[in-house]
N, C-alpha and C positions, 0 to 999 in steps of 0.2 A: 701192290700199289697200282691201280687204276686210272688214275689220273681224269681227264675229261671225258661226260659220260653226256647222256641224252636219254629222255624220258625210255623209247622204243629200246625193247632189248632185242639186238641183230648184228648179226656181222661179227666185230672182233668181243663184243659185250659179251654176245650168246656164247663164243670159242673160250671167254674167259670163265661166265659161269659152271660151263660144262669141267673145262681143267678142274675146278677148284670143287665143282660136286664129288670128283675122284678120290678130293683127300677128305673123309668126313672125323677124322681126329684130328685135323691140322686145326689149332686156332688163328683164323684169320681177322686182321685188322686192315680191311676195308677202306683207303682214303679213296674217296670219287668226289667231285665236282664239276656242274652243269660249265657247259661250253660258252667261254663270255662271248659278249656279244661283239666285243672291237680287238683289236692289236693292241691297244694299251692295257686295255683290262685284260688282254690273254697273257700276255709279259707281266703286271703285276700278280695275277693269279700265280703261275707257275713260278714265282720268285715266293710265294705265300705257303705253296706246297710242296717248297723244296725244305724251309724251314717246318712245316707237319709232317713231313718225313721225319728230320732229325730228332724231333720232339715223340714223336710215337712209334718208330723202329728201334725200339730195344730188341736188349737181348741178343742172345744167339741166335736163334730161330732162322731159317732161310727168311729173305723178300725177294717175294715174286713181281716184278716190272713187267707189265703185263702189253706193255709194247716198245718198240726201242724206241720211242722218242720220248720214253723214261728214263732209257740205260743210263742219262748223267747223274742217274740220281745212287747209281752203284759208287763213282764214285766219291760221296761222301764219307766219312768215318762214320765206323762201323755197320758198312755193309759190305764185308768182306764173303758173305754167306750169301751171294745174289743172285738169283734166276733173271734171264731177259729173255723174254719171248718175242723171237724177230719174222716177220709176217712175211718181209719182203728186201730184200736189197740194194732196189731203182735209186734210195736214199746215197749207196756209196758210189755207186757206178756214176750217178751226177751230180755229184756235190756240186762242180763249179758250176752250176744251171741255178743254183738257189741264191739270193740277196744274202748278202755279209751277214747279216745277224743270224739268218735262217743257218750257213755255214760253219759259224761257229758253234750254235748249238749240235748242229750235226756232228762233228769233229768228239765234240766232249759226251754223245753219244754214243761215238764208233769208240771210244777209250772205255766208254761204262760196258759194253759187247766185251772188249778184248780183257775187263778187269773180273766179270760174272765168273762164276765159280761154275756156272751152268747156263749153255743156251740150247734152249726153244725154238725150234722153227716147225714150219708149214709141208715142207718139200726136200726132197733126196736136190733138186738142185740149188734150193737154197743153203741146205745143209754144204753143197760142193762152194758155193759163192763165199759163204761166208768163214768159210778152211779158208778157202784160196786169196780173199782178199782181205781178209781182215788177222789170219796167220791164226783163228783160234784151232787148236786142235780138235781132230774128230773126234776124239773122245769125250769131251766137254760139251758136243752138240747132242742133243736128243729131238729127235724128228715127231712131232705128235701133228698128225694128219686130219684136218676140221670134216664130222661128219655131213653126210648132205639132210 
């Protein structure tokens, strides 16, 4: 799952391509949509593709959330089987620096991280940040390292 994307493929777009050229017998199902233009239309959007999640994550299959300000979408029923690919952790270290809504969605992200069957990150010290403050075990973290 994808989430908001922009024409130019760069940055976490390019890191997502790449993972996902690795699995070439994975069937992937693909939701992306362009980034709205306001806060209203970005809150209804993301309330639109929380229900296209439910509706088109069947199955067993692992889903890959392909950034943590996915991870609320692990958890919904059944996605017990969920990968979250975490970039960075400035999100937990400041939570109370964010506006109330922004907080709470953060909150029900840091639960989708601690609920993943499997996280993703960038760095040996994201992988130690995200043990340490979020209590997922190291063994659930897999470090895949963006090339240049």
């Amino acid at each position: 799952m994808v989430g908001p994307t922009k024409g130019a493929v760069y940055g976490i777009k390019r890191y997502q391509d790449a993972i996902h050229s690795l699995l070439p017998s994975a069937r992937l199902n693909r939701l992306e949509y362009p980034v709205p233009p306001n806060r209203l239309l970005s809150i209804l959007r993301r309330a639109f593709f929380t229900l296209e999640v439910l509706l088109c994550a069947k199955g067993k299959s692992p889903k890959h959330f392909t950034t943590q300000y996915l991870a609320y979408l692990a958890l919904l029923p059944g996605m017990g089987n969920s990968i979250v690919t975490v970039y960075d952790t400035v999100f937990i270290q400041r939570l109370a620096d964010f506006p109330l809504l922004n907080r709470v969605m953060m909150r029900l992200n840091i639960e989708g991280i601690k609920r993943a069957r499997k996280v993703i990150t960038i760095s040996d010290y994201s992988a130690r940040q995200i043990s340490s403050h979020l209590h997922v075990p190291r063994s659930r973290i897999a470090i895949i390292k963006p090339g240049m």
